[in-house]
LONUNU-699258 format. One line per 10 residues: number of its first residue (from 1); for each residue x, y, z of N, C-alpha, C. Coordinates in steps of 0.02 Angstrom, whole numbers, plus 50000, padded with zeros to 5 digits. Each point is the difference from the previous one (the first is absolute). Example, Ala and Ser with C-alpha at 12.3 -4.5 7.8 and 13.67 -1.06 7.14 Angstrom:
2
1) 50660:49716:50390:49955:50059:50000:50045:50060:50000  49982:50053:49964:50042:50059:50003:49961:50055:50037;
END
This chain:
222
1) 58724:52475:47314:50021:50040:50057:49950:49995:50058  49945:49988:49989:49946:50000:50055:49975:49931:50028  49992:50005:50052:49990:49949:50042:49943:49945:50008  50000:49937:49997:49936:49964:49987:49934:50040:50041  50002:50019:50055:49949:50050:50041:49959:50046:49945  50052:50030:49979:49967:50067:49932:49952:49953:49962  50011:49959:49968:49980:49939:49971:49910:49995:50016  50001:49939:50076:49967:50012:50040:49933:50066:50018  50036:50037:50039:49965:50060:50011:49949:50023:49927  50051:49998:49938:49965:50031:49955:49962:49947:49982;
11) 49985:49930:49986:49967:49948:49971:49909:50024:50031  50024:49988:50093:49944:50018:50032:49983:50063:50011  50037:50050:49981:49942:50068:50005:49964:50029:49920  50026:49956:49948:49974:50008:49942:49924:49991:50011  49956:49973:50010:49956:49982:50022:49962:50055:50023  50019:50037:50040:49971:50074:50023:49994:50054:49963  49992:50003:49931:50006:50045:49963:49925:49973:49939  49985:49936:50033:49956:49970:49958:49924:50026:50031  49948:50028:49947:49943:50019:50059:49971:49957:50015  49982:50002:50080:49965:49970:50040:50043:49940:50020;
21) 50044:49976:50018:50048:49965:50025:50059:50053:50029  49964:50068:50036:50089:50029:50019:49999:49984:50082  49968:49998:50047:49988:49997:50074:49955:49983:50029  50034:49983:50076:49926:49983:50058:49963:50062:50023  49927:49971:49994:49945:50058:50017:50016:50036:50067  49969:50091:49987:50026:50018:50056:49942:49974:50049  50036:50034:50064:49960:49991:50070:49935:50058:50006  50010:50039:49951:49944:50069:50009:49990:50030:49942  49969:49957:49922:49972:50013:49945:49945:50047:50018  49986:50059:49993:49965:50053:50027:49949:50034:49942;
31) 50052:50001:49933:49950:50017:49947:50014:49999:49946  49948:49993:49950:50006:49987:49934:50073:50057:49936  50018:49985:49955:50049:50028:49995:49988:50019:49894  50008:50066:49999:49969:50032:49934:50068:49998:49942  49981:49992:49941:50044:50030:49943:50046:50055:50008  49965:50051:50023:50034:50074:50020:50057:49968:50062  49987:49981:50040:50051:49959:50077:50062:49974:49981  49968:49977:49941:50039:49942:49988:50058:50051:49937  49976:50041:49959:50052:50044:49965:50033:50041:50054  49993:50026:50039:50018:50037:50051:50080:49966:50029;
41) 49968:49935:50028:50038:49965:50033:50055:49990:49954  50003:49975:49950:50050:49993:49946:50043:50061:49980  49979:50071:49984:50025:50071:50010:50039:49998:50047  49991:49986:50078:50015:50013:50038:50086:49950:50006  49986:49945:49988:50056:49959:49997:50046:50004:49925  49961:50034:49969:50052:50003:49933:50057:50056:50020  49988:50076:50040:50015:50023:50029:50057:49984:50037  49970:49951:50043:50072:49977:50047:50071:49999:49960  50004:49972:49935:50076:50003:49967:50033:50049:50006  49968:50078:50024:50041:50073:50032:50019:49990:50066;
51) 49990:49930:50034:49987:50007:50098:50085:49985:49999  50033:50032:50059:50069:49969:50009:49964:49957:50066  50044:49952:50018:49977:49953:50062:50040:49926:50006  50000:49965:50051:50030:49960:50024:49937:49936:50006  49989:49944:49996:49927:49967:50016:50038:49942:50004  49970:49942:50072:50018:49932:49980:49927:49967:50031  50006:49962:49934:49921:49945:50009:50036:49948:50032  49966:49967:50034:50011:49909:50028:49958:49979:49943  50019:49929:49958:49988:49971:49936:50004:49933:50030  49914:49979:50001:50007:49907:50005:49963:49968:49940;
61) 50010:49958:49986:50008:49976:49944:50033:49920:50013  49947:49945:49970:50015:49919:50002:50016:49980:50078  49971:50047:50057:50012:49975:50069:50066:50033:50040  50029:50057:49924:50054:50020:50045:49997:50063:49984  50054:50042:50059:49993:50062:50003:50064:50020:49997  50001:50061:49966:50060:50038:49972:49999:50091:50022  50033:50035:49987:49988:50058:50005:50051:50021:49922  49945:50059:49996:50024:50046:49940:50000:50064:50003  50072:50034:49961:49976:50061:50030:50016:50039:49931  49953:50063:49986:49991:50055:49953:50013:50056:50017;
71) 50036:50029:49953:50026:50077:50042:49995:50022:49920  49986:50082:50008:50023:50020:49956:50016:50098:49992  50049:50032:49975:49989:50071:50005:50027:50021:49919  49946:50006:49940:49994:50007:49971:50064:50040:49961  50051:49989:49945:50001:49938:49966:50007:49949:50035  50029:49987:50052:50031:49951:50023:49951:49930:50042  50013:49944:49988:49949:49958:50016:50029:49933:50057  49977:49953:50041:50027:49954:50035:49951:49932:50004  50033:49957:49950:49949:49949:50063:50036:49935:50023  49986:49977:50056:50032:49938:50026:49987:49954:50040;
81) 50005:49962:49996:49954:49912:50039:50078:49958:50014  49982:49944:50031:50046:49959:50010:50047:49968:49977  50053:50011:49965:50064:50000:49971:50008:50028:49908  49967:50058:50012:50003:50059:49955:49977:50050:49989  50023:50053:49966:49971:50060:49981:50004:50037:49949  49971:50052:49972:49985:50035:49938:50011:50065:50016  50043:50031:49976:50024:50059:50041:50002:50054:49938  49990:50071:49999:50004:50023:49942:50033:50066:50037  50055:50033:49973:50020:50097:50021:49990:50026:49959  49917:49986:49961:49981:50046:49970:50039:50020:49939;
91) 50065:49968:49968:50003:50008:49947:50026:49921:49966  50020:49932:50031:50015:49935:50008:49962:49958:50047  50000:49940:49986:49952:49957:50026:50056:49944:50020  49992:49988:50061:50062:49935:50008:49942:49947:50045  50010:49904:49956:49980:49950:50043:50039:49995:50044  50006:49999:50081:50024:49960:50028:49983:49962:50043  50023:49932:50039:49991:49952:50026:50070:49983:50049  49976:49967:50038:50064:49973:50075:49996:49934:49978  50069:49987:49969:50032:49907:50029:50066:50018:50030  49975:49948:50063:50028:49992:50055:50011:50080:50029;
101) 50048:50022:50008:50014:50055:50046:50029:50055:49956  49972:49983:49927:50015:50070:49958:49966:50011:49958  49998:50059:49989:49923:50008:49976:50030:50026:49913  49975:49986:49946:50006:50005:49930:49947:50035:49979  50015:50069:49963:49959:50026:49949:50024:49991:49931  49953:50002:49947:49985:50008:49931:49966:50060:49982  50048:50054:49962:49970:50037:49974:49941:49978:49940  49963:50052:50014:49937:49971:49953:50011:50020:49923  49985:49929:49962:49997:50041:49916:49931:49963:49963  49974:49960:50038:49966:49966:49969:49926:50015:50039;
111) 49978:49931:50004:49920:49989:50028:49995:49986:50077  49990:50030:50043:49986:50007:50073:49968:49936:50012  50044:49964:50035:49965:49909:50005:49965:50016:50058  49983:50034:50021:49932:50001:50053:49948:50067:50021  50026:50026:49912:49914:50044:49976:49937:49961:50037  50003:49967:49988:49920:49986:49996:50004:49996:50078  50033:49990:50034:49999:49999:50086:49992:50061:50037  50044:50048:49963:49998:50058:50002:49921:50019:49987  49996:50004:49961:49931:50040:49973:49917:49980:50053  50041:49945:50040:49929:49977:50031:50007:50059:50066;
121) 50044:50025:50000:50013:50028:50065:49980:50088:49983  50006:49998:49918:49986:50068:49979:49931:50043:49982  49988:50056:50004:49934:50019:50021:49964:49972:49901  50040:49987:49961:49969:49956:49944:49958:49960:50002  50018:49953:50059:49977:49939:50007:49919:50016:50021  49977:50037:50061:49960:49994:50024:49957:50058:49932  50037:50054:49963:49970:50034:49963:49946:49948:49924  50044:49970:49986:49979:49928:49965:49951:49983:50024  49984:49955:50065:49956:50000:50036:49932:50030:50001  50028:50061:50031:49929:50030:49997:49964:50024:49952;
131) 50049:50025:49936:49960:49998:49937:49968:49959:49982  50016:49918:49987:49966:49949:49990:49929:49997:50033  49981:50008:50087:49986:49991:50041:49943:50070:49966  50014:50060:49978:49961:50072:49986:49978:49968:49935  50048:49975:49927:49948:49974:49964:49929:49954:50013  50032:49949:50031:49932:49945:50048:49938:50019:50024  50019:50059:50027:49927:50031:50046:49970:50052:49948  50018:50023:49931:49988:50048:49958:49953:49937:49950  50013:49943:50017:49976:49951:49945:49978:49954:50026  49983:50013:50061:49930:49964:50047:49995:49941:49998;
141) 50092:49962:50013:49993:49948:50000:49986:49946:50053  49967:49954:49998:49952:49978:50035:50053:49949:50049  49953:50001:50058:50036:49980:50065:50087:50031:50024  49994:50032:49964:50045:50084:50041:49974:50049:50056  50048:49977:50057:49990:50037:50048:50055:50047:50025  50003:50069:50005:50073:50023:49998:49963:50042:50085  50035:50009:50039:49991:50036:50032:50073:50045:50057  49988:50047:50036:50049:50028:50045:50003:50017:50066  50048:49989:50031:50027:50027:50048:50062:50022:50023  49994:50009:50076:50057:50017:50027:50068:49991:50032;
151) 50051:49993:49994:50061:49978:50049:50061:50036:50017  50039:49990:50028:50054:50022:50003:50064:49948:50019  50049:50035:49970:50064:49952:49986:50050:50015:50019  50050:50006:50014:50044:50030:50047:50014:50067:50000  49942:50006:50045:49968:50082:50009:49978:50033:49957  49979:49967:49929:49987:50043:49954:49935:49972:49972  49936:50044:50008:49936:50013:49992:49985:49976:49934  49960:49946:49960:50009:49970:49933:49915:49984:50002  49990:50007:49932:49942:49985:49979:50001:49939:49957  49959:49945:50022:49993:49930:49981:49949:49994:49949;
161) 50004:49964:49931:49951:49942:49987:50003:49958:49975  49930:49958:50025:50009:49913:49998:49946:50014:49949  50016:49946:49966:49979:49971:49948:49984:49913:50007  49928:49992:49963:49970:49950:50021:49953:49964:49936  50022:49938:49984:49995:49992:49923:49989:49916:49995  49944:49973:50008:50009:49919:49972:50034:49979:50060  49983:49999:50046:50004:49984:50066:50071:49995:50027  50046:50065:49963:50061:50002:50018:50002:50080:50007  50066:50019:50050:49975:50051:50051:50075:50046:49994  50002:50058:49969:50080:50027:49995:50007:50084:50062;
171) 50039:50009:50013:50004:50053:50011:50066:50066:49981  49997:50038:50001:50071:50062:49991:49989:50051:50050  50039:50029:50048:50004:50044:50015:50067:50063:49980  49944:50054:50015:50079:50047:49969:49976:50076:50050  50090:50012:50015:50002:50033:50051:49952:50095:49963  50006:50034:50052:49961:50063:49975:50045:50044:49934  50063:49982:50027:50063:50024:49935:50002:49965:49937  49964:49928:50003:50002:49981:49950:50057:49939:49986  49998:49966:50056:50068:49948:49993:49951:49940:50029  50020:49931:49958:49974:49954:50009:50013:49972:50060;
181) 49948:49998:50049:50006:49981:50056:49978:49926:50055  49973:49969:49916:49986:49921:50023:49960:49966:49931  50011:49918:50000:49972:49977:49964:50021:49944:50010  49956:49939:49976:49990:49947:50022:49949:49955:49981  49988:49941:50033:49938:49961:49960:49981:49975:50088  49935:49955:49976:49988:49949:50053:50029:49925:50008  50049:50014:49963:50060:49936:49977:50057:49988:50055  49994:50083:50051:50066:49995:50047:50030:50042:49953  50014:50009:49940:50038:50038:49965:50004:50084:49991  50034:50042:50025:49998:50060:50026:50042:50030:49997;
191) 50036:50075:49987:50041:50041:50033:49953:50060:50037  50040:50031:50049:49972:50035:50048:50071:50053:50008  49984:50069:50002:50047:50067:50020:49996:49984:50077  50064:49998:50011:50028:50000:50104:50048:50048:50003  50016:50036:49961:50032:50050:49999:50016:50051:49980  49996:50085:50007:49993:50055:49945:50062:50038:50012  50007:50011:49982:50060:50089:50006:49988:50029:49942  49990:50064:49998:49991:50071:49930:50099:49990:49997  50035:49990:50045:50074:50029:49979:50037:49937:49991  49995:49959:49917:50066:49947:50039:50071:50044:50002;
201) 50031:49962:50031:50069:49995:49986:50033:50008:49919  50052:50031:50010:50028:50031:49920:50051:49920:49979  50023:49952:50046:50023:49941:50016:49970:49961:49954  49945:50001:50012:49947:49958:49939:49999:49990:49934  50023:50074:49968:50016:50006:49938:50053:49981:49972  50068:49974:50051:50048:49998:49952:50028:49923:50026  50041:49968:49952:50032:49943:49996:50033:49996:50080  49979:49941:50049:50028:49980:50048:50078:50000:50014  50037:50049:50024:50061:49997:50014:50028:49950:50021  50034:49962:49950:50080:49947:49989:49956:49951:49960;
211) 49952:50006:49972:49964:49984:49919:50074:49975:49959  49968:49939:49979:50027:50007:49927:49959:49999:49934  50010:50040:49988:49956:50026:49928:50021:49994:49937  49956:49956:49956:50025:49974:49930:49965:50057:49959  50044:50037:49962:49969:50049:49956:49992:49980:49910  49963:50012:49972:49977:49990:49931:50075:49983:49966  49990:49928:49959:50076:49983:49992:50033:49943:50038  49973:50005:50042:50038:49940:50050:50062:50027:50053  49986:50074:49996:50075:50056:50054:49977:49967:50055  50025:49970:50057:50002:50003:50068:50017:50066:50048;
221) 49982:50024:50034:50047:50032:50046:49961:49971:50068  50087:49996:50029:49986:49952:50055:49991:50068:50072;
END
């Protein structure tokens, strides 16, 4: 159901979840960054899975650029990139995807063919991260440099850190609510938040009107 892009996107942002290969160094590394920072920061984004909100990153990846977008108002979840999406109303999960000028969902019964795409976008990903990143500095491992600063992302105030390891250079930022608000390498390889809203749309949650939707079984309704 998902599109060679999903493919793509996820091949090259796998990579960012690896320590010390997640991003390009910031412009204003300011100061060193503690165990305690670093559990904090992770609290803080584990959290976010209560945030309702609307978010779209710009996603480049192999020289090209895509946009993706994450919404979610708890049960209910959204995500979607260039010729598909993962849509949940909180009690069903439907794949769908556009060929040609109509768009097809699959109710979900099985394995989410673009979990793992998903999850890079989820406050997991960077939580993973920084645990790894909090064991490292608890076990004084050598030529580890973690440090922090400051940014902001479409309008929203985020606390950064780069990580610096064997002469490769990562960074994460995450907004003050706790939503992943960038990540990337010095590869060119990156997503970046360009867009916030606290309110999506209730539109988001449900199957695109004049859908055709294959339900468990092989039911069509057209």
């Amino acid at each position: 159901m998902h599109s060679p892009l999903f493919t793509r996107v996820a091949a090259a942002a796998l990579g960012l979840l690896v320590i010390g290969t997640a991003l390009p160094a910031s412009a204003a590394l300011d100061k060193s960054v503690s165990s305690a920072q670093l559990k904090a920061l992770a609290k803080v984004m584990n959290n976010a899975k209560h945030l309702t909100y609307e978010a779209t990153y710009t996603s480049v990846a192999g020289g090209q650029t895509t946009t993706v977008t994450v919404a979610q108002a708890p049960p209910k979840s959204y995500f979607a990139t260039s010729g598909g999406a993962v849509i949940s109303d909180g009690s069903k999960s439907y794949y769908c995807s556009t060929q040609g000028q109509k768009e097809t969902c699959l109710a979900a019964t099985g394995v989410n063919p673009i979990a793992g795409l998903q999850g890079l976008f989820s406050p997991a990903a960077a939580i993973t991260a920084f645990n790894g990143v909090e064991r490292s500095l608890v076990a004084r491992v050598a030529g580890l440099k973690v440090t922090s600063s400051t940014a902001t992302f479409a309008g929203q105030a985020s606390a950064c850190v780069t990580v610096s390891s064997h002469g490769q250079t990562g960074k994460y930022c995450v907004t003050n609510k706790g939503l992943l608000a960038y990540s990337g390498t010095l590869k060119g390889t990156y997503f970046q938040l360009t867009k916030y809203s606290k309110s999506p749309p209730a539109s988001l949650f449900t199957v695109p009107a004049g859908s055709t939707v294959t339900l468990p079984g092989g039911v069509t309704i057209p």
